[in-house]
KOLGU-4560 file (N, C-alpha, C; in nm, 3 decimals, padded with zeros to 5 digits):
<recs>
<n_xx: -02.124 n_yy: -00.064 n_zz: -02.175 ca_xx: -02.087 ca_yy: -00.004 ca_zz: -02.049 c_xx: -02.197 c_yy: 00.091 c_zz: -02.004 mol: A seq: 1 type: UNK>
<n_xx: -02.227 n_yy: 00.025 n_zz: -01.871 ca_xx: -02.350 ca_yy: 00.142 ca_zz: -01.814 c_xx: -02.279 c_yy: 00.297 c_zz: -01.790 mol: A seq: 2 type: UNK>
<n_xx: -02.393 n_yy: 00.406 n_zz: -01.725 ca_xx: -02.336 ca_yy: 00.553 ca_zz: -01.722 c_xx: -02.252 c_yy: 00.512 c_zz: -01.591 mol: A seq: 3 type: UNK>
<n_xx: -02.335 n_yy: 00.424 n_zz: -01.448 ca_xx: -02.237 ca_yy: 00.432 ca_zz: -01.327 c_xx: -02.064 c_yy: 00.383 c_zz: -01.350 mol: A seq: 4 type: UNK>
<n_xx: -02.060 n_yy: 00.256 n_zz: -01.427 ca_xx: -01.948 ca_yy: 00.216 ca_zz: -01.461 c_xx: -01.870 c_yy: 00.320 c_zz: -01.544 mol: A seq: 5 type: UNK>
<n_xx: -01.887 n_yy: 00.363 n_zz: -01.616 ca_xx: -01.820 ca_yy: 00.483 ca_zz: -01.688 c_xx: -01.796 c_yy: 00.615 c_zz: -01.592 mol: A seq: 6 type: UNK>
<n_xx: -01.901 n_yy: 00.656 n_zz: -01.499 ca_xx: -01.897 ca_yy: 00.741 ca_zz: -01.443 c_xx: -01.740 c_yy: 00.700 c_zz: -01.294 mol: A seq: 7 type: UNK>
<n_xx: -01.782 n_yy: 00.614 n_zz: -01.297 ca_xx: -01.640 ca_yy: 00.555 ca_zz: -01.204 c_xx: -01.525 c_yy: 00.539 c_zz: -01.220 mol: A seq: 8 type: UNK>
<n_xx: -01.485 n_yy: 00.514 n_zz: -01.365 ca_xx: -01.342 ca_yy: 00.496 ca_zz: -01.403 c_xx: -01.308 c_yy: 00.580 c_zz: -01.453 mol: A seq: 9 type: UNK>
<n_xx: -01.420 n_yy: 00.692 n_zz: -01.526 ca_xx: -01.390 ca_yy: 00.832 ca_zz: -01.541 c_xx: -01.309 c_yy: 00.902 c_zz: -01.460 mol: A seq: 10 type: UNK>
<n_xx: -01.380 n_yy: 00.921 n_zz: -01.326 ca_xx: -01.315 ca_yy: 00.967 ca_zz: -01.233 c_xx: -01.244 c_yy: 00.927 c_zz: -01.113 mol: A seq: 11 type: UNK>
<n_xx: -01.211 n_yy: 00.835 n_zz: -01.133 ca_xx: -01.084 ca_yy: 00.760 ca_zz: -01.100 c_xx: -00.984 c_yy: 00.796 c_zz: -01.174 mol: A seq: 12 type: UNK>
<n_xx: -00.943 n_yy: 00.793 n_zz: -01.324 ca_xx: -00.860 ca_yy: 00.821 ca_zz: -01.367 c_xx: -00.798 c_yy: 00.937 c_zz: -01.375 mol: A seq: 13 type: UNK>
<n_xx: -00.885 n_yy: 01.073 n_zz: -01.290 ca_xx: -00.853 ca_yy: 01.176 ca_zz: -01.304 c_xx: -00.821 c_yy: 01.237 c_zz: -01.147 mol: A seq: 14 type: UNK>
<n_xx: -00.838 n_yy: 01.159 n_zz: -01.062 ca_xx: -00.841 ca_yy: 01.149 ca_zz: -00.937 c_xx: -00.686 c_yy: 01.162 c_zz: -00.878 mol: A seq: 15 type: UNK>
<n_xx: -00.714 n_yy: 01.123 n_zz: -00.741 ca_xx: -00.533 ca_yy: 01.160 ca_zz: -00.685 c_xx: -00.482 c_yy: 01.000 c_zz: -00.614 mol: A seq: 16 type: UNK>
<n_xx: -00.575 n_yy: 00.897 n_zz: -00.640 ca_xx: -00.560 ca_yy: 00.800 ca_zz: -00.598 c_xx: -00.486 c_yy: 00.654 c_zz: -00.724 mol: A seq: 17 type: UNK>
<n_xx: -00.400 n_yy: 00.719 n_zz: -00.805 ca_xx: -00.367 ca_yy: 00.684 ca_zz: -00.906 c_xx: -00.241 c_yy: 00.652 c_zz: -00.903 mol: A seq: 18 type: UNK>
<n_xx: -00.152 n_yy: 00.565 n_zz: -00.981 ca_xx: -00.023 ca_yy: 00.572 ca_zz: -00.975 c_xx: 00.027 c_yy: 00.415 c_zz: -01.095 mol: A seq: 19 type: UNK>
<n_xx: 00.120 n_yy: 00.427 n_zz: -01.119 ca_xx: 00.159 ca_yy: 00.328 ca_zz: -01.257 c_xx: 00.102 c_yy: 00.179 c_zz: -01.302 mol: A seq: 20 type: UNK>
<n_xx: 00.140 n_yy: 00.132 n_zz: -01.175 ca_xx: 00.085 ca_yy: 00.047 ca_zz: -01.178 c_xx: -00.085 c_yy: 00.006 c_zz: -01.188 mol: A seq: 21 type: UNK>
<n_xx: -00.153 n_yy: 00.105 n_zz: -01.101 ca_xx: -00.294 ca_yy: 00.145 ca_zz: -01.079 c_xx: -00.376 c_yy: 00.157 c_zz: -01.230 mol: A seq: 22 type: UNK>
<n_xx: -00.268 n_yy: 00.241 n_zz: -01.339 ca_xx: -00.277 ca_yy: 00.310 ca_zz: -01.388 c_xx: -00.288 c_yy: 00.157 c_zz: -01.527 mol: A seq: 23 type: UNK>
<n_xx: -00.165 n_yy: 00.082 n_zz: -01.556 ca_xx: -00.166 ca_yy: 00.039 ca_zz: -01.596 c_xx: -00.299 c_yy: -00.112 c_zz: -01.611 mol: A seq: 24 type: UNK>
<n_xx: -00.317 n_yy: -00.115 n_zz: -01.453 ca_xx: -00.485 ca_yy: -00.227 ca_zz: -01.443 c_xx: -00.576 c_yy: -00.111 c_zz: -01.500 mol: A seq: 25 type: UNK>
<n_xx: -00.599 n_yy: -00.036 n_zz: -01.514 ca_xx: -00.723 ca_yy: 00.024 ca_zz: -01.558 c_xx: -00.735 c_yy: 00.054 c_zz: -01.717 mol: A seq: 26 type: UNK>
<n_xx: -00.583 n_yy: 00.011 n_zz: -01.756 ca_xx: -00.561 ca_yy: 00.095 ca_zz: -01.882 c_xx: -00.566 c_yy: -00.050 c_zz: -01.970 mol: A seq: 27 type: UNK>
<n_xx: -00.514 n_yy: -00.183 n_zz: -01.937 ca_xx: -00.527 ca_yy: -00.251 ca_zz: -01.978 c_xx: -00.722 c_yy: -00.347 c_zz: -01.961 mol: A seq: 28 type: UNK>
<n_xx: -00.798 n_yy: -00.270 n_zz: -01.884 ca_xx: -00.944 ca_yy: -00.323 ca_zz: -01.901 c_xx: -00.996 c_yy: -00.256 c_zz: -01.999 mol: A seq: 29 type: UNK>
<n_xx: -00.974 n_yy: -00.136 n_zz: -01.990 ca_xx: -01.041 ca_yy: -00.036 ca_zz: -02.094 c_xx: -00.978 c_yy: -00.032 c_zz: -02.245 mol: A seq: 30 type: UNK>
<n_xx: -00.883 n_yy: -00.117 n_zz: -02.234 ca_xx: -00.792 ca_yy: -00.139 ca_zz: -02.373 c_xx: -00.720 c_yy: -00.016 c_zz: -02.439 mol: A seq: 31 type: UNK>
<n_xx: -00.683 n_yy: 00.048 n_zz: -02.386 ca_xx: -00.588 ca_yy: 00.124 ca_zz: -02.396 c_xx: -00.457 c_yy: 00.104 c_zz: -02.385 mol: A seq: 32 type: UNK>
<n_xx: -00.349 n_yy: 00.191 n_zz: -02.430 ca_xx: -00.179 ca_yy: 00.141 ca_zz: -02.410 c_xx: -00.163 c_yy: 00.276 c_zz: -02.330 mol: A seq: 33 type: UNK>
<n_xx: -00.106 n_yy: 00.188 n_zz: -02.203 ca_xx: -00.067 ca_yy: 00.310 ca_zz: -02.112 c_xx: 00.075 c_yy: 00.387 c_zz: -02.113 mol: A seq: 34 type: UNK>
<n_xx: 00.094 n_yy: 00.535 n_zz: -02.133 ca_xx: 00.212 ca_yy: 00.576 ca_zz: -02.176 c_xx: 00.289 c_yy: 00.571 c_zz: -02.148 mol: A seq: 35 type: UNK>
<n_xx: 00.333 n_yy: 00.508 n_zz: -02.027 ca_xx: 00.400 ca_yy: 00.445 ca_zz: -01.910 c_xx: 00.459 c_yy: 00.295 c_zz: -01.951 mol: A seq: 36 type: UNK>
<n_xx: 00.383 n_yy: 00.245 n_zz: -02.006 ca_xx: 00.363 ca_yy: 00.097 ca_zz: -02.053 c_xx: 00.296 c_yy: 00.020 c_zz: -01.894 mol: A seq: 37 type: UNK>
<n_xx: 00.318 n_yy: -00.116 n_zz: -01.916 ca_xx: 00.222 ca_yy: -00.190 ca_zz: -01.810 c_xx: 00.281 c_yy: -00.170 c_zz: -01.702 mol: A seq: 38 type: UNK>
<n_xx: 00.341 n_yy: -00.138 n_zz: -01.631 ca_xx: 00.423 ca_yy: -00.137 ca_zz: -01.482 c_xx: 00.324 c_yy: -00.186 c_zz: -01.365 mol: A seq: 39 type: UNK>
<n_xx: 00.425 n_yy: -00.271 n_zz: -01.302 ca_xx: 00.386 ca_yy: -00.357 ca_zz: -01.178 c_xx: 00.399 c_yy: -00.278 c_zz: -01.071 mol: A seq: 40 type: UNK>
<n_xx: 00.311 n_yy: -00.374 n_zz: -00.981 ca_xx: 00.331 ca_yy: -00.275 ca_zz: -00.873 c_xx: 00.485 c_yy: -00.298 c_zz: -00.824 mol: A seq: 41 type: UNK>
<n_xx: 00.561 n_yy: -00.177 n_zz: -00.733 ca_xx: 00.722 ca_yy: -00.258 ca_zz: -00.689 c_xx: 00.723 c_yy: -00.216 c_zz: -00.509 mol: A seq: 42 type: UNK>
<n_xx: 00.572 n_yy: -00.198 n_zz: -00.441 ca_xx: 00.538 ca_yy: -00.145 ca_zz: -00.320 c_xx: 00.413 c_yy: -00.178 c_zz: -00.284 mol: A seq: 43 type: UNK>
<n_xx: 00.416 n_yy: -00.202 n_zz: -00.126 ca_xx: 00.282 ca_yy: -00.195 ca_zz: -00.084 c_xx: 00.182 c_yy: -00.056 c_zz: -00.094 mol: A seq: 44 type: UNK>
<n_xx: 00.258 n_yy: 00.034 n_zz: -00.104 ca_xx: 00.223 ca_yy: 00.171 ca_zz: -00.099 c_xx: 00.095 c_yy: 00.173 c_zz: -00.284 mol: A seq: 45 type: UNK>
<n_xx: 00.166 n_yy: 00.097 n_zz: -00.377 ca_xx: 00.173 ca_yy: 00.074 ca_zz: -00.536 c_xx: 00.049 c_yy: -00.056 c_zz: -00.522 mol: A seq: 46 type: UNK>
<n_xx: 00.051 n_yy: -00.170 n_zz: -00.419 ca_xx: -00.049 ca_yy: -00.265 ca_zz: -00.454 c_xx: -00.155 c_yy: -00.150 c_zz: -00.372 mol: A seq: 47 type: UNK>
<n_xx: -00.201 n_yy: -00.122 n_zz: -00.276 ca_xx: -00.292 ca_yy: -00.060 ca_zz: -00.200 c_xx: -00.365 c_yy: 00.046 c_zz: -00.328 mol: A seq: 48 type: UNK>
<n_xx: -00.297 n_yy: 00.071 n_zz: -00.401 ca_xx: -00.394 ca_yy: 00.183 ca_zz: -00.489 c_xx: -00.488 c_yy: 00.090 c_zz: -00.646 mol: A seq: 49 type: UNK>
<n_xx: -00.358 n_yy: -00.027 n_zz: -00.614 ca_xx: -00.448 ca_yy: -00.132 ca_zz: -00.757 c_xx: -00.533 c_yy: -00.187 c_zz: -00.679 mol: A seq: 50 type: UNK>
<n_xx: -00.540 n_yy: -00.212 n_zz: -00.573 ca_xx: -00.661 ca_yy: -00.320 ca_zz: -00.489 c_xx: -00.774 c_yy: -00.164 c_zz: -00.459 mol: A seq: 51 type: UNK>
<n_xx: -00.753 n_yy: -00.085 n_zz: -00.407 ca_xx: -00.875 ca_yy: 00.032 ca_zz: -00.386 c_xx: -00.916 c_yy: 00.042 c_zz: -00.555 mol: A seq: 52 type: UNK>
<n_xx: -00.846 n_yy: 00.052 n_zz: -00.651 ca_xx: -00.927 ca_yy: 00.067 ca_zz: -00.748 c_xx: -01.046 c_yy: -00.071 c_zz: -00.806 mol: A seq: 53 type: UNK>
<n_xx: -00.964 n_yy: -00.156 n_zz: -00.748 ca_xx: -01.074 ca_yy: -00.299 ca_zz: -00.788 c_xx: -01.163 c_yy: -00.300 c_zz: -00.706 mol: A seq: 54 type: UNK>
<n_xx: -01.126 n_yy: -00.205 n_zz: -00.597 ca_xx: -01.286 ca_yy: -00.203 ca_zz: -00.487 c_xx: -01.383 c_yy: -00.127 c_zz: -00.572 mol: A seq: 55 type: UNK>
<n_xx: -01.319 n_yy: -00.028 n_zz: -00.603 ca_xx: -01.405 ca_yy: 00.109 ca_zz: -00.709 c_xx: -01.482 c_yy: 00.059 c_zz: -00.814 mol: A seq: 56 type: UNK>
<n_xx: -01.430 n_yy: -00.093 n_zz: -00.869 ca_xx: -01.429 ca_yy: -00.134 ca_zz: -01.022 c_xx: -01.458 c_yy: -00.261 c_zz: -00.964 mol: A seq: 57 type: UNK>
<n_xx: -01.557 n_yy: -00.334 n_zz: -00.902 ca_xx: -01.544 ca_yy: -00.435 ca_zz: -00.884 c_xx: -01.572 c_yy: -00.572 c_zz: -01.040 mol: A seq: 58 type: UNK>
<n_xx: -01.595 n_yy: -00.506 n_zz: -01.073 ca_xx: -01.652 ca_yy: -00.556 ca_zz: -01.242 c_xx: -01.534 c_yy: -00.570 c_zz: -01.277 mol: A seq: 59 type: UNK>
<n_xx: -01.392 n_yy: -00.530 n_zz: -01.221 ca_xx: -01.284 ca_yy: -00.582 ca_zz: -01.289 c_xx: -01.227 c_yy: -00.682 c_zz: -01.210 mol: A seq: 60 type: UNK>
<n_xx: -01.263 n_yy: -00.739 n_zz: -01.047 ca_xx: -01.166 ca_yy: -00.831 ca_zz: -00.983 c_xx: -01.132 c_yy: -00.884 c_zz: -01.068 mol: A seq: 61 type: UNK>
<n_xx: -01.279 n_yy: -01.024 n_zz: -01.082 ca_xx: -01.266 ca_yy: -01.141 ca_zz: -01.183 c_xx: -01.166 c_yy: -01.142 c_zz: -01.288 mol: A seq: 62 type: UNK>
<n_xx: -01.116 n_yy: -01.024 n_zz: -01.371 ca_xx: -01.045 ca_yy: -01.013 ca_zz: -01.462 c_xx: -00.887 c_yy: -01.027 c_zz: -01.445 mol: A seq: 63 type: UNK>
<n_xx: -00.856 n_yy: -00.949 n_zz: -01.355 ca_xx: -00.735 ca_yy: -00.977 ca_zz: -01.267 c_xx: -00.646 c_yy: -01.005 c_zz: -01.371 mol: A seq: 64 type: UNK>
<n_xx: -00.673 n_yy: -01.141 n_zz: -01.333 ca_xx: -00.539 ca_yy: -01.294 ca_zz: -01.409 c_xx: -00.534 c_yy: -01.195 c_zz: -01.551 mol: A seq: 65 type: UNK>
<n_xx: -00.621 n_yy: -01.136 n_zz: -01.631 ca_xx: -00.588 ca_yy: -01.070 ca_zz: -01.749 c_xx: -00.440 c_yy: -00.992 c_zz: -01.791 mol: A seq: 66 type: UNK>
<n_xx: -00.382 n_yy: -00.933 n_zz: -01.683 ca_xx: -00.293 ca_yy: -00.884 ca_zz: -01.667 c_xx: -00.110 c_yy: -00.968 c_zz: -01.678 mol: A seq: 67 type: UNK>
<n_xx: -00.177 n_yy: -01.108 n_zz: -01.671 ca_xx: -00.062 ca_yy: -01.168 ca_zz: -01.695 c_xx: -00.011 c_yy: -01.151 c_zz: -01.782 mol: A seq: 68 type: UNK>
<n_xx: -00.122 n_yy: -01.108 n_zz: -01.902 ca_xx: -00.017 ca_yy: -01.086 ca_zz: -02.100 c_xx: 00.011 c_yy: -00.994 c_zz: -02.082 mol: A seq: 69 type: UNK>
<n_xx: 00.093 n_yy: -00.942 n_zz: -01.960 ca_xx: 00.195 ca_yy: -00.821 ca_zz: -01.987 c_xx: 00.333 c_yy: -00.818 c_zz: -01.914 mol: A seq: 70 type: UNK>
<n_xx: 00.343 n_yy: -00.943 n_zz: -01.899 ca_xx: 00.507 ca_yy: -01.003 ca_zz: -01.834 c_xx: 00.455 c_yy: -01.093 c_zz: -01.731 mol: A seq: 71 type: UNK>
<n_xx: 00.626 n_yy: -01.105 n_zz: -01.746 ca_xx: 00.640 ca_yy: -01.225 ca_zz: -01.592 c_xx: 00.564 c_yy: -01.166 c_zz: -01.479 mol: A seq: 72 type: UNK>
<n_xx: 00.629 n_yy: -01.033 n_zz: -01.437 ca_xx: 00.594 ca_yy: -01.019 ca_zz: -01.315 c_xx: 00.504 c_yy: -00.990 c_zz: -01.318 mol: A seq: 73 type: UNK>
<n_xx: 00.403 n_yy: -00.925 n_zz: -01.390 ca_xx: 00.252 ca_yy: -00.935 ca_zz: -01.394 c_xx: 00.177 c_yy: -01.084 c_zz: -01.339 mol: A seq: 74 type: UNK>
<n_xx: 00.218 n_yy: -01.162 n_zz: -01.436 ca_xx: 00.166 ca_yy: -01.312 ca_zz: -01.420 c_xx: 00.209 c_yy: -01.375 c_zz: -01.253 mol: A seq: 75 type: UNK>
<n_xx: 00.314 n_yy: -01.322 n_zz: -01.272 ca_xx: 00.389 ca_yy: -01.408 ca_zz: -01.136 c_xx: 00.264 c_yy: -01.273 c_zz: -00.996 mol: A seq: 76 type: UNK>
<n_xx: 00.235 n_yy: -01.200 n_zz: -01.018 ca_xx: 00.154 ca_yy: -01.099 ca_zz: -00.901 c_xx: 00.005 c_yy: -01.185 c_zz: -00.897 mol: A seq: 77 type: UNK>
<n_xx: -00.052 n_yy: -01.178 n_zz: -01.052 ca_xx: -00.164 ca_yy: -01.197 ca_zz: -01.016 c_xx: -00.195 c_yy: -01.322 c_zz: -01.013 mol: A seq: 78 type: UNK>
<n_xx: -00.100 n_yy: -01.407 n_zz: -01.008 ca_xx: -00.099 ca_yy: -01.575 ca_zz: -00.971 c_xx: -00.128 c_yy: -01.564 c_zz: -00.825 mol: A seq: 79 type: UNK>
<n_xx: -00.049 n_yy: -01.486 n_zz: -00.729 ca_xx: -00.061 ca_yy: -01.444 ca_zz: -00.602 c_xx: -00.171 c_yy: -01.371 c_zz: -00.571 mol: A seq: 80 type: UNK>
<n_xx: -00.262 n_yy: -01.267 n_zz: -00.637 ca_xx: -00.316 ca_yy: -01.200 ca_zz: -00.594 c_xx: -00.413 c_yy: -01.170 c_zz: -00.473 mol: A seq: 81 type: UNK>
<n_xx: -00.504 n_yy: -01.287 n_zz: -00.450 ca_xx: -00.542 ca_yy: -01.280 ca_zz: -00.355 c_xx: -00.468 c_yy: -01.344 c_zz: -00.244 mol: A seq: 82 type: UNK>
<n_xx: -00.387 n_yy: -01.357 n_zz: -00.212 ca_xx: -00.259 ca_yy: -01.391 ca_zz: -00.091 c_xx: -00.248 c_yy: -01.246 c_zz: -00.074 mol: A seq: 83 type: UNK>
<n_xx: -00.249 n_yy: -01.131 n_zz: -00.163 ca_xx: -00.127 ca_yy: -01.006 ca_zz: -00.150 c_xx: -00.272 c_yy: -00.936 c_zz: -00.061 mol: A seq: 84 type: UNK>
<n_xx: -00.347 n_yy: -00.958 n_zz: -00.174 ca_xx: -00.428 ca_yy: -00.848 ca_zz: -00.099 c_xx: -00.494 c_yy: -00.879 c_zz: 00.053 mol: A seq: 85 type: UNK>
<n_xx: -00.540 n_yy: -01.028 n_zz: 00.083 ca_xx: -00.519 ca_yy: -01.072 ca_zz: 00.196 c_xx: -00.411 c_yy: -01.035 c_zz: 00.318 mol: A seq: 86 type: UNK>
<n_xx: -00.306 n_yy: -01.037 n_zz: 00.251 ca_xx: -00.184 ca_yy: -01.009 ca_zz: 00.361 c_xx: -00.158 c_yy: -00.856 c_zz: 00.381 mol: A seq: 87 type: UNK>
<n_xx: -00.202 n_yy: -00.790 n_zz: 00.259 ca_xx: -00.202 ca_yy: -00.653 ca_zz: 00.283 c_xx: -00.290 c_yy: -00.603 c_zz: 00.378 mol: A seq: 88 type: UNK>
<n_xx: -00.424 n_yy: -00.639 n_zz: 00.359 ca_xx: -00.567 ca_yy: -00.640 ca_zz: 00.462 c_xx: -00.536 c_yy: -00.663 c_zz: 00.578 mol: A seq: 89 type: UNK>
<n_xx: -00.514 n_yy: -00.766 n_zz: 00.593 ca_xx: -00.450 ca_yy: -00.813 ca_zz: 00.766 c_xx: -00.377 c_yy: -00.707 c_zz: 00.841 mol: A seq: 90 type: UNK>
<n_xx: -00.227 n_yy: -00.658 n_zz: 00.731 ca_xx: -00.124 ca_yy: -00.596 ca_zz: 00.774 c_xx: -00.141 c_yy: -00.474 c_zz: 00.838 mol: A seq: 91 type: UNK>
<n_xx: -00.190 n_yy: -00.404 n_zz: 00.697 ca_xx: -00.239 ca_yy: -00.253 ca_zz: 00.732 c_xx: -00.370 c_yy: -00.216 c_zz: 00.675 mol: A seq: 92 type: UNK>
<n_xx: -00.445 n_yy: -00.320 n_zz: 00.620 ca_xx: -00.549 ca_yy: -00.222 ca_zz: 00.521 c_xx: -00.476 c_yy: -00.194 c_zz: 00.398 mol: A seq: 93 type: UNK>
<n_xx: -00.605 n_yy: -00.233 n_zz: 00.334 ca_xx: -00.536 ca_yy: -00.166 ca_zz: 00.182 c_xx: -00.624 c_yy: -00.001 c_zz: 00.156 mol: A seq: 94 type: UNK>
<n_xx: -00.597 n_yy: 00.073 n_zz: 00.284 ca_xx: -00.634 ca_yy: 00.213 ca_zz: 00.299 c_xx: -00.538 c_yy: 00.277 c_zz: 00.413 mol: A seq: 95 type: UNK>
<n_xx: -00.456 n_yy: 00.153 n_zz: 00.451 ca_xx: -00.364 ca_yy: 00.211 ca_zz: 00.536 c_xx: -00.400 c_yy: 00.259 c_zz: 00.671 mol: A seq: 96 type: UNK>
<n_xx: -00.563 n_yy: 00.181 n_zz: 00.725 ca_xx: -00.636 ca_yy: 00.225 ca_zz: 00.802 c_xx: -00.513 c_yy: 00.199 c_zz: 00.941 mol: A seq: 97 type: UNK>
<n_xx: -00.534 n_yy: 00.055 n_zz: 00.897 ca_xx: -00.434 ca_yy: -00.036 ca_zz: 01.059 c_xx: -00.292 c_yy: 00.002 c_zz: 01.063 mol: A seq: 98 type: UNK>
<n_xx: -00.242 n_yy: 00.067 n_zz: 00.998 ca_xx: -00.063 ca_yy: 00.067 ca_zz: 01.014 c_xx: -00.015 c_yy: 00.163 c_zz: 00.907 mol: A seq: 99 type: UNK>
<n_xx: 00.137 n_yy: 00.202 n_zz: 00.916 ca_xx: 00.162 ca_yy: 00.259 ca_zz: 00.863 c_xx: 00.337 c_yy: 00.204 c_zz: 00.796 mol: A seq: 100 type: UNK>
<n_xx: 00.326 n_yy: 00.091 n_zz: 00.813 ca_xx: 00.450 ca_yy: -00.026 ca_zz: 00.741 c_xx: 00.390 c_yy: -00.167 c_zz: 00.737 mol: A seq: 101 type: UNK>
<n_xx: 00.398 n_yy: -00.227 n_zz: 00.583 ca_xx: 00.338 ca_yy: -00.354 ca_zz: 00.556 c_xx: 00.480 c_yy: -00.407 c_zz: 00.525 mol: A seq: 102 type: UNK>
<n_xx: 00.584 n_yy: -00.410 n_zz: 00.580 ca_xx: 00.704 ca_yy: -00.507 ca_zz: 00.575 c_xx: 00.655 c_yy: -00.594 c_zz: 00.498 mol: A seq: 103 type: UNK>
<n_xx: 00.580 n_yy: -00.659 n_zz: 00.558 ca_xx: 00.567 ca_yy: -00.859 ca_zz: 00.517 c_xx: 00.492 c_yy: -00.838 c_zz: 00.376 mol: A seq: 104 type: UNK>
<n_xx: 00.417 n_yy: -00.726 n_zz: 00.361 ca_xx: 00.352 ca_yy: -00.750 ca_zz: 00.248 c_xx: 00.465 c_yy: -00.711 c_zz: 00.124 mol: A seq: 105 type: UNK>
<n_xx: 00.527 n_yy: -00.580 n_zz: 00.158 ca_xx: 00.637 ca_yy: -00.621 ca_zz: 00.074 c_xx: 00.741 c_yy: -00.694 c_zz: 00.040 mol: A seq: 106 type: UNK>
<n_xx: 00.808 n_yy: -00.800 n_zz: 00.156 ca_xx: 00.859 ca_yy: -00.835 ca_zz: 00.138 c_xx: 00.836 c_yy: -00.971 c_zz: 00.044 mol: A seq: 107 type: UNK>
<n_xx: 00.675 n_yy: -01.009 n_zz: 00.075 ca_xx: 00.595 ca_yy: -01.110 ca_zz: 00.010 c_xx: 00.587 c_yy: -01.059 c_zz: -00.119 mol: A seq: 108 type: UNK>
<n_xx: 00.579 n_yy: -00.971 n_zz: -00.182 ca_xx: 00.561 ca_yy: -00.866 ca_zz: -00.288 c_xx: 00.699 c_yy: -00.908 c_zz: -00.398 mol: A seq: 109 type: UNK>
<n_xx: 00.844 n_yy: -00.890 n_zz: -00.345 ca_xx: 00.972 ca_yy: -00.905 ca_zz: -00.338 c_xx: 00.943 c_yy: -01.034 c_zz: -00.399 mol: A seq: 110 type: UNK>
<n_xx: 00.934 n_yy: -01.149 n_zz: -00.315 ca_xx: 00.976 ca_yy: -01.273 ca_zz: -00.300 c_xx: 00.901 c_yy: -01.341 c_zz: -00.455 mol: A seq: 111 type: UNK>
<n_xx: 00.779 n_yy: -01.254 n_zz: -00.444 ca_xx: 00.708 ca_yy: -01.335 ca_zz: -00.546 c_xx: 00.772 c_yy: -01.294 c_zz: -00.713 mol: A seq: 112 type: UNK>
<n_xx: 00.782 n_yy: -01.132 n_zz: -00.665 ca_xx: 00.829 ca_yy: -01.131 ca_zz: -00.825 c_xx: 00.994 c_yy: -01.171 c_zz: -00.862 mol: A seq: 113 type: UNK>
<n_xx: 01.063 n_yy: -01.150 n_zz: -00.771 ca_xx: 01.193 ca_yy: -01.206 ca_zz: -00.761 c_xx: 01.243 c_yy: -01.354 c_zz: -00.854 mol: A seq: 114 type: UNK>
<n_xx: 01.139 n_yy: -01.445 n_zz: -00.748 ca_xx: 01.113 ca_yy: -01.557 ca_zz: -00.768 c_xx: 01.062 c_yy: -01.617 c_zz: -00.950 mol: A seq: 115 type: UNK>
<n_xx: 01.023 n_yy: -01.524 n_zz: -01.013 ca_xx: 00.968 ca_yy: -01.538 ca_zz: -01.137 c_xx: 01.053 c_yy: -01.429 c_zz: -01.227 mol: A seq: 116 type: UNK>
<n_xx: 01.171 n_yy: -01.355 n_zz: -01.184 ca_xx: 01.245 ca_yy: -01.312 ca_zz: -01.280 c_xx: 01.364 c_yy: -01.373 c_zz: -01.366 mol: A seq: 117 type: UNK>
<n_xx: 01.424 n_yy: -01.330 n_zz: -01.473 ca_xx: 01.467 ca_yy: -01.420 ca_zz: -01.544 c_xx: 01.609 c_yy: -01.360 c_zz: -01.531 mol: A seq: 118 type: UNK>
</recs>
């Protein structure tokens, strides 16, 4: 691991742009067990902070699908992933630039993990 890459997830993790799910993609690259355990995102509010951190971390997109060995709904998200973050982009930004309600993205959000629960 270079100093910039370290220097980035350093402070990201200590940052205000963080939250469980967020928390849990970063914790499972760096191989750590997050104290939280893996938690999905269950909001657009929750995907918008895991997609800004893969902007931050782009060295982790590719990895993504990794996240499936931590449940269904993991697997069942990042089977979707680029649909979510696409539809999130469109909707509002995944900075919340364009809007300030991604309905469709959650409800797409809903449908997918729904759809893959047991």
């Amino acid at each position: 691991m270079n100093n910039d890459f370290l220097k980035r997830v350093s402070q990201w993790i200590v940052g205000e742009d963080t939250g469980l799910s967020a928390i849990a993609i970063w914790s499972s690259m760096m191989g750590v067990l997050p104290e939280d355990g893996f938690c999905t995102p269950s909001d657009p509010s929750d995907l918008g902070r895991c997609l800004r951190l893969l902007e931050l971390v782009p060295e982790w997109k590719a990895r993504i699908s990794e996240m499936a060995i931590h449940g269904r709904e993991w697997a069942a998200l990042v089977s979707h992933w680029e649909e979510l973050h696409q539809l999130m982009d469109d909707e509002v930004g995944i900075d919340w630039s364009k809007g300030n309600s991604a309905l469709r993205t959650y409800e797409r959000m809903k449908a997918i993990q729904g759809h893959h629960r047991t």
